[in-house]
C-alpha positions in Angstrom: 0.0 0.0 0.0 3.0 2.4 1.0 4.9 1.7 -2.8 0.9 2.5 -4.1 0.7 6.1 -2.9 3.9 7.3 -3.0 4.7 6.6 -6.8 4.0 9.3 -8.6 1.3 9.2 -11.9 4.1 10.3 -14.0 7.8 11.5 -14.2 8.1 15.1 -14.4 10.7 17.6 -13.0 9.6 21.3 -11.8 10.9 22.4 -15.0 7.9 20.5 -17.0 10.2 17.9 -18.4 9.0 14.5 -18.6 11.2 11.8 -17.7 11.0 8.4 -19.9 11.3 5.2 -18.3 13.9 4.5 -20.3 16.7 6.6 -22.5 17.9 4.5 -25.4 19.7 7.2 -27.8 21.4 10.5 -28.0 22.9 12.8 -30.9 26.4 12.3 -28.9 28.4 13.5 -27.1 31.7 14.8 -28.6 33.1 17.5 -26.8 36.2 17.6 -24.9 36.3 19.2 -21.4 38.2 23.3 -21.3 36.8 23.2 -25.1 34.0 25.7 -26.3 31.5 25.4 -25.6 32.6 24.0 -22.6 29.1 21.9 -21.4 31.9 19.5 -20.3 33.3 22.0 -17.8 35.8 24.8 -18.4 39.1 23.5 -17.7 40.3 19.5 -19.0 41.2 18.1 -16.3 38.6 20.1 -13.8 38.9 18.2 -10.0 42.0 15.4 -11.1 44.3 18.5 -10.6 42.8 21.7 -8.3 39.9 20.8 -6.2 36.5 23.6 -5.9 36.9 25.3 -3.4 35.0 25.3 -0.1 33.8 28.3 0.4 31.5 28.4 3.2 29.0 31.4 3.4 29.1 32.8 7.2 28.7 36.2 9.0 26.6 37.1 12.2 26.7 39.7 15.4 29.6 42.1 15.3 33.1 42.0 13.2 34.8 40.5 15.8 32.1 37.6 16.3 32.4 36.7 12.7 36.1 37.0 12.4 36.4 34.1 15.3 33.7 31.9 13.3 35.8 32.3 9.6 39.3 31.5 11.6 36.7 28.3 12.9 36.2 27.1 9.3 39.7 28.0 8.1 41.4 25.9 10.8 39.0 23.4 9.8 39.7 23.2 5.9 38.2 26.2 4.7 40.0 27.5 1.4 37.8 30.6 1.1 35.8 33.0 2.9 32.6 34.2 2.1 30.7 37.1 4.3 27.3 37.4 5.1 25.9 40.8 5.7 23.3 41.8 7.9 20.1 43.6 6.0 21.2 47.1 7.3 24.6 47.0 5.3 22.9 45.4 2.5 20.2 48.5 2.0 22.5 51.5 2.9 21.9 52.2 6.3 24.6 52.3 9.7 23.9 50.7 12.3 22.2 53.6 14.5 19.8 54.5 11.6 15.9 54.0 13.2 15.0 51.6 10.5 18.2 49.4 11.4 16.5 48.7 14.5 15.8 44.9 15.2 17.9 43.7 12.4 21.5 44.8 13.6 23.7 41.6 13.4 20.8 39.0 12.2 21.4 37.8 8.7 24.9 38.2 8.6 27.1 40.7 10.0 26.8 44.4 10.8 29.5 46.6 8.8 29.2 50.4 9.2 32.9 51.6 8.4 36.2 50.5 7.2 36.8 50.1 10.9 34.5 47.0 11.2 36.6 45.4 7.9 40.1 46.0 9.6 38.3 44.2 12.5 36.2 41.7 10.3 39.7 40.4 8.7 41.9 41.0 11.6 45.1 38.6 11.4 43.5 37.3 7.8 46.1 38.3 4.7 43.9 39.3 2.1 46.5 38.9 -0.6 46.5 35.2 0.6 42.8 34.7 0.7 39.8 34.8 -2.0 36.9 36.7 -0.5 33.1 36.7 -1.8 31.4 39.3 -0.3 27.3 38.4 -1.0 26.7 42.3 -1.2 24.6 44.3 -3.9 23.0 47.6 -3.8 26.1 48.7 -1.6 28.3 46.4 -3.4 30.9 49.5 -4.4 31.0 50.0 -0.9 32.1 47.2 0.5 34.3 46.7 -2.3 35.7 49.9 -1.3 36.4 48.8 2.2 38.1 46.0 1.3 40.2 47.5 -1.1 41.1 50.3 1.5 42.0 48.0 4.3 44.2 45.9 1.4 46.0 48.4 1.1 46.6 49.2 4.7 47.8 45.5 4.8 50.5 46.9 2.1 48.9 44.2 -0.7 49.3 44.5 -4.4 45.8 44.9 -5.7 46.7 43.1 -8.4 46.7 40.1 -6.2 43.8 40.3 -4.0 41.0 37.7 -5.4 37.4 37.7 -4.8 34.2 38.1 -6.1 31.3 40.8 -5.2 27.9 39.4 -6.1 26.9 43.2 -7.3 23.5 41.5 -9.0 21.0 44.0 -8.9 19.0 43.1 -11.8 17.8 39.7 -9.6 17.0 42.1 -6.4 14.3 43.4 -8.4 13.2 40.7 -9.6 13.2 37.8 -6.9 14.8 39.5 -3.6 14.0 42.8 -3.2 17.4 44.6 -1.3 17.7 46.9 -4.1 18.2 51.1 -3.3 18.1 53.1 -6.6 16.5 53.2 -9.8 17.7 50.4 -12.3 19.6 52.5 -14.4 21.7 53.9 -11.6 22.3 50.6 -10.3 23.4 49.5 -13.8 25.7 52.6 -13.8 27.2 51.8 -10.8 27.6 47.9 -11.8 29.8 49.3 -15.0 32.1 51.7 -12.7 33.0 48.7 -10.8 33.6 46.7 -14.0 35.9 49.7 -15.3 38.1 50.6 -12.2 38.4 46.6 -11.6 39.2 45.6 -15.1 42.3 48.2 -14.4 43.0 47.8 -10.9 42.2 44.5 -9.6 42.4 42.4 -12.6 42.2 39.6 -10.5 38.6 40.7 -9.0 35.1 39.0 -10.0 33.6 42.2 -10.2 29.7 40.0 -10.1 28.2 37.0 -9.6 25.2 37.0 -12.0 22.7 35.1 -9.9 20.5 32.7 -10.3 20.2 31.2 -6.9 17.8 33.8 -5.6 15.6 33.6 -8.4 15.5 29.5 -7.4 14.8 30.5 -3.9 12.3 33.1 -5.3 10.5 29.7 -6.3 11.4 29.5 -10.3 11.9 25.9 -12.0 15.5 25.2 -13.1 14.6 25.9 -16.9 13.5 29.6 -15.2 16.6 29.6 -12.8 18.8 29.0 -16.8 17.3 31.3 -18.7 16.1 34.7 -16.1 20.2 34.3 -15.2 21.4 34.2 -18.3 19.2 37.2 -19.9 20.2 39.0 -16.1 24.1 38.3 -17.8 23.2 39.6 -21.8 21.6 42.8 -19.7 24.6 43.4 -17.7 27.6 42.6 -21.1 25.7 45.1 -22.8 25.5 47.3 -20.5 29.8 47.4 -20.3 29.7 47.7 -23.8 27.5 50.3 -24.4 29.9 52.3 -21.9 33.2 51.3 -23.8 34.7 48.2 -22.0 36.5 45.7 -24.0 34.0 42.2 -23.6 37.1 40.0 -24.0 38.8 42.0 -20.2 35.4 42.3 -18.4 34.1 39.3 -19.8 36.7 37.4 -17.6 36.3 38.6 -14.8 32.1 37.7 -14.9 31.1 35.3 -12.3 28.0 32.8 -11.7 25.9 31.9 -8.9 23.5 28.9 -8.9 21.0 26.9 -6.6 21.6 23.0 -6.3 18.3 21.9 -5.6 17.0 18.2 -4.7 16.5 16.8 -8.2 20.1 15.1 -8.7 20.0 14.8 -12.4 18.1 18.1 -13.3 20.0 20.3 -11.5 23.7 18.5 -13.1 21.7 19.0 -16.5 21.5 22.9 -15.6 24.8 23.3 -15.0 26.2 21.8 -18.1 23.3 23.6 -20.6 24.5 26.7 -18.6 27.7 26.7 -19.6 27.1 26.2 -22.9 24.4 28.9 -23.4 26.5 31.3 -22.2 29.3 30.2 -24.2 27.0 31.3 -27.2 25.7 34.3 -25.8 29.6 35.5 -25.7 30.2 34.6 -28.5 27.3 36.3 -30.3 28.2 39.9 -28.8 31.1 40.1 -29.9 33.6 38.0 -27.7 36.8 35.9 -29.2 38.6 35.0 -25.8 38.1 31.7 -24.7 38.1 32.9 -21.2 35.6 35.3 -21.6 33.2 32.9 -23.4 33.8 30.5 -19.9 31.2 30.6 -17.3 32.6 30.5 -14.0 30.1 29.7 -11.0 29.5 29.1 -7.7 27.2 27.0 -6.1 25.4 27.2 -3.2 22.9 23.8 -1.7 18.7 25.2 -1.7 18.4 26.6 1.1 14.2 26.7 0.5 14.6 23.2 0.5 15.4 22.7 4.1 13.0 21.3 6.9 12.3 22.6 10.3 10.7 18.8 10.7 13.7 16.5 11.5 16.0 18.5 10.2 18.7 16.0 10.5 17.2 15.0 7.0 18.6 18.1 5.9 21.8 16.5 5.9 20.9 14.2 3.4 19.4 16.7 1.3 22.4 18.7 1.3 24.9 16.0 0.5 23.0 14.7 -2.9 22.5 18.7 -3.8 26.7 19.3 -3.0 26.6 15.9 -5.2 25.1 17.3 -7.9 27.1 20.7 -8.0 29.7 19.2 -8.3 28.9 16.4 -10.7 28.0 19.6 -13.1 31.4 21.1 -12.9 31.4 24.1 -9.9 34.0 26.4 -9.3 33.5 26.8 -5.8 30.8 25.2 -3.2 28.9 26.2 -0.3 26.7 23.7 1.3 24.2 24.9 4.3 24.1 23.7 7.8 21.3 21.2 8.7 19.5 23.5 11.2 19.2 26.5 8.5 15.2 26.1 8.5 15.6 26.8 12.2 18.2 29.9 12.7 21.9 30.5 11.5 24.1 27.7 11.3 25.6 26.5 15.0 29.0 25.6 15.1 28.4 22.2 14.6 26.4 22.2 11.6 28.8 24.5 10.0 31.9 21.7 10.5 29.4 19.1 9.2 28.5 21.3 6.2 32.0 21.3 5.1 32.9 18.3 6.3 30.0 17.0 3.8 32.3 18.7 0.6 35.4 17.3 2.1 33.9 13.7 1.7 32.3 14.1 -1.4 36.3 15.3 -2.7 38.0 13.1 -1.2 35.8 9.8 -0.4 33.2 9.2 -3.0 35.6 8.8 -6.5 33.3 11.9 -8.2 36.3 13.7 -8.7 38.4 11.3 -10.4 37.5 11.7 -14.0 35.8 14.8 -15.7 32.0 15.3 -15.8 31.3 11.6 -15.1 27.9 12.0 -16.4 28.3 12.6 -19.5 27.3 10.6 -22.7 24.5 9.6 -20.3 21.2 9.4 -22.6 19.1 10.9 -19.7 21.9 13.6 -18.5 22.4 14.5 -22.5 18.8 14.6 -23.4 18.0 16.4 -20.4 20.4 18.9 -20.9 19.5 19.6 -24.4 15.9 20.2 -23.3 16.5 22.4 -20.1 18.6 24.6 -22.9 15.2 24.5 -25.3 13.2 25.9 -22.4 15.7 28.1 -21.0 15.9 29.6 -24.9 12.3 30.0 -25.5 12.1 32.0 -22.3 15.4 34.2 -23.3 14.0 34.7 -26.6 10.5 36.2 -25.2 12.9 38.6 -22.9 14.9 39.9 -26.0 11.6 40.4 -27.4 10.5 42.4 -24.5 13.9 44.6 -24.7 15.9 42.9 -22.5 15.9 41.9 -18.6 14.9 46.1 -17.8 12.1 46.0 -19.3 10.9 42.7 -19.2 11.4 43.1 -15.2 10.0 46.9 -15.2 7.2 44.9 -17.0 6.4 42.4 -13.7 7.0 39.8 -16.8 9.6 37.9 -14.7 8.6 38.2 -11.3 5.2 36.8 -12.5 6.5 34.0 -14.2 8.4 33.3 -10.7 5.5 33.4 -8.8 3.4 31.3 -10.3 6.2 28.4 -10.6 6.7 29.1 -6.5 2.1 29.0 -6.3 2.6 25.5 -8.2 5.5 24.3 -6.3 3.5 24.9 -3.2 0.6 23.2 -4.1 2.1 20.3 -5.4 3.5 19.6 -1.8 0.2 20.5 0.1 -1.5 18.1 -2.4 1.0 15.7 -1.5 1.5 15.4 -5.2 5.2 16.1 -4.2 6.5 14.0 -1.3 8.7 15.9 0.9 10.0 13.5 3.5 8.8 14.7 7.4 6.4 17.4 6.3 4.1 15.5 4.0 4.8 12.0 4.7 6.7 9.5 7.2 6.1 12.4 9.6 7.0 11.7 13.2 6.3 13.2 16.6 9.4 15.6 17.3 10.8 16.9 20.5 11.6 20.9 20.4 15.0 21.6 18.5 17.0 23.0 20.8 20.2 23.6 19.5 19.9 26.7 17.9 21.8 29.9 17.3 20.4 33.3 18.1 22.1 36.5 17.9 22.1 38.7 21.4 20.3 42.0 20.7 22.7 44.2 22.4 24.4 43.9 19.4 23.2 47.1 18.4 24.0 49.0 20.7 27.5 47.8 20.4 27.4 49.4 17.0 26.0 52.6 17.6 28.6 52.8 20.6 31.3 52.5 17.6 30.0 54.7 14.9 30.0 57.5 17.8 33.8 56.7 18.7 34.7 56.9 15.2 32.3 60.1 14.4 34.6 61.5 17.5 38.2 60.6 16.6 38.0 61.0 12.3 38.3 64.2 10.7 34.8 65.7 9.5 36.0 68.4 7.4 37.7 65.9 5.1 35.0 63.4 5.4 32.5 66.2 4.0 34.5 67.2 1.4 34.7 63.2 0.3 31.0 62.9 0.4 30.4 66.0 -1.5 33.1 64.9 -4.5 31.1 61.4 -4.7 27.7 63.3 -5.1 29.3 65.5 -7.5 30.7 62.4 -10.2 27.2 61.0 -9.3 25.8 64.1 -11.2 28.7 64.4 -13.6 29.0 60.9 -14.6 32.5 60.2 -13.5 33.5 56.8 -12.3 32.9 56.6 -8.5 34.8 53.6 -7.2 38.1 56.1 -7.0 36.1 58.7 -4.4 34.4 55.9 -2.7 37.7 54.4 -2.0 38.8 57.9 -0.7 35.5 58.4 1.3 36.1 55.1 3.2 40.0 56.1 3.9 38.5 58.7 5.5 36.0 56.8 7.1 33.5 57.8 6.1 30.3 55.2 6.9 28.7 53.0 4.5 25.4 55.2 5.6 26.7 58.2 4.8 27.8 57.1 1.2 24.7 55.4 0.0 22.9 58.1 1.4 24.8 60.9 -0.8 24.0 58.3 -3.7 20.6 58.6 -2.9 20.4 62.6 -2.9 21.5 62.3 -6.8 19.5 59.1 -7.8 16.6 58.6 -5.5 15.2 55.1 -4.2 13.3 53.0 -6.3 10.0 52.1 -4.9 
């Protein structure tokens, strides 16, 4: 009776693919791996030689609290940092700002000044380190500070590696920690792509992102194509101001969901490469390395169960599976008690102890993209691309991502694949294990984080020290030469830098920013 209920009528994944019960042919599969257009991965030998790397998203409370946590995961095999900030940094406002109230140190941590960074990275070499900072509206901000405090560390910014996610097209469309106007925010997205393409050549200056969109509640063939047209949107952009696509287009980064359908979601990650590959290739560029997509990957966080969340384990392994069967550049998987509050200590070591298995334990790694020539992994690759096309195609129709977004056209798709999703589980069309079936009686969770509330105070109690101690006249003067290029159209990231070397606060900037280009509502 159990087998009875739980099969499903038919095969089909989110993305309204239907899955045979049996594959018995495919066109073939030819290509070599590190050849366009790379749906084998983007180097030959991928994982036999240089592993992903580990980058485990974390960031709570003050600087100083998250700076113990990422010397936690580094002693424990971390090989890259990646900061979470708290909503206040993330839409423009300090710490002591009214609105700030509540949220100071929640969702990641709380950065005001370049004083918090020096603190956030104390006794971490940034020349030695690759740092994603999940930062958008005030993504030349942070930036900023972490370029300042490089070079207080006496770093060649030549050499400092990282990425900035600086994806504002997908705020508007699935996440909603957007500040200006779109085309301010696309201004301030090519400034950064300028002054980085010159100064920190080694700098992912964004990581185009799908992951959000997922988490938004898209299918994977929406999660393809809404990224992909968010990427045209963003080349065109650089070019329309002058940049070269064969410098920029190198230093363009990815950032996907690995969700719970093994196959589908490996499927994505090759058609994604690919796709891209063409788009390149179609404006204009001839560098192989700028026709590569680069991505990380981060486990579905959406997917994740209060009820016996030990399951989430599971879930997260066969998702890190899967990212990394597709070809990832770098990997975060999520603690099992994410449903519930920020990760504990514990579920953060068995999060990357989870990668560190999958790399060195289950044989994955040992030959490149082990799925392919697969007739269900090649057929279902070539049909996610189909979908993801027709859906790119109706965009360029529209005018692009802008306009298709300014339109509601891809939030709407979004939400109706998210009303669909949700039904199918309280249907129990969908089985999610512990919430619609094998459901057990379960003791309170009680081993979870929380962030003390004082926190904020803490803050304030800063930002009035450093108010005290740093010289106003040359702050003023700072903030006035960043509202003046605002007006004038000159590249900003230069006076930004000089704001924050004079320390002034990531408040004060975004809220000269705001003075010239308003807040989009």
């Amino acid at each position: 009776m159990e087998k009875e209920k739980t099969k499903p009528a038919k095969f089909v994944t989110d993305s309204g693919i239907e899955i045979k019960e049996v594959y018995y042919s495919h066109s073939g599969m030819n290509e070599k791996p590190g050849q366009y257009p790379y749906t084998r991965g983007v180097q030959a030998d991928m994982y036999r030689t240089r592993l992903w790397t580990m980058r485990q998203y974390a960031g709570f409370s003050t600087a100083e609290k998250s700076n113990e946590r990422y010397k936690y995961l580094l002693k424990h095999g971390k090989t890259g940092l990646s900061v979470a900030f708290d909503l206040p940094t993330q839409i423009g406002y300090d710490s002591d700002h009214p609105l700030s109230e509540g949220e100071v140190g929640k969702a990641g941590v709380a950065i005001d000044s370049l004083k918090d960074i020096e603190i956030l990275f104390s006794g971490i070499e940034l020349e030695k380190v690759s740092t994603s900072m999940t930062i958008n509206s005030t993504a030349a901000i942070l930036l900023a500070f972490y370029i300042a405090l490089a070079k207080k560390q006496g770093a060649d910014l030549k050499k400092i590696s990282g990425t900035i996610q600086n994806d504002l097209l997908k705020e508007y469309a699935a996440r909603g920690t957007y500040i200006y106007p779109p085309h301010a925010s696309m201004r301030i997205i090519t400034d950064i792509f300028e002054y980085c393409s010159r100064e920190t050549p080694k700098w992912n200056t964004i990581s185009i992102s799908g992951y959000h969109i997922r988490e938004a509640g898209s299918t994977a063939a929406q999660e393809l194509a809404f990224t992909l047209a968010n990427g045209k949107a963003y080349v065109k952009a650089a070019i329309e101001k002058g940049l070269d696509i064969d410098v920029f287009g190198r230093r363009l980064s990815f950032f996907f969901n690995a969700h719970n359908n093994v196959f589908q979601e490996v499927a994505k990650f090759r058609a994604a490469r690919r796709m891209w590959a063409k788009i390149m290739k179609d404006l204009g560029a001839k560098e192989e390395k700028a026709m590569m997509l680069r991505f990380h990957t981060q486990t579905g966080g959406s997917t994740l169960t209060a009820q016996q969340p030990e399951n989430n384990i599971v879930r997260v392994t066969l998702q890190a599976l899967s990212a990394v069967m597709g070809g990832t550049q770098s990997l975060h998987t999520n603690g099992y008690d994410e449903a519930l509050s920020l990760p504990t200590e514990e579920a953060a070591r068995i999060a990357l102890r989870t990668q560190q298995i999958i790399a060195f334990e289950s044989g994955v790694v040992d030959t490149v993209d082990p799925l392919a020539g697969s007739f269900f992994v090649e057929n279902l690759t070539d049909e996610l691309e189909l979908k993801a096309w027709e859906y790119i195609h109706t965009i360029d129709k529209m005018g692009g991502s802008v306009k298709a977004i300014e339109a509601g056209y891809i939030q709407n798709e979004i939400a109706s694949a998210s009303y669909r999703y949700q039904q199918s589980i309280e249907k129990a069309e969908r089985i999610l294990v512990g919430v619609n079936h094998f459901e057990i009686e379960e003791k309170p969770f009680d081993k979870i984080f929380s962030v003390d509330d004082s926190i904020r105070q803490v803050q304030i109690e800063r930002i009035k020290q450093l108010k005290n101690e740093r010289d106003e006249a040359a702050v003023s003067g700072c903030l006035a030469e960043i509202g003046n290029a605002a007006k004038e159209g000159a590249n900003l990231m230069p006076l930004i830098i000089k704001g924050v070397e004079a320390y002034a606060t990531l408040g004060e900037i975004a809220d000269e920013l705001r003075k010239v280009f308003g807040e989009y509502r």
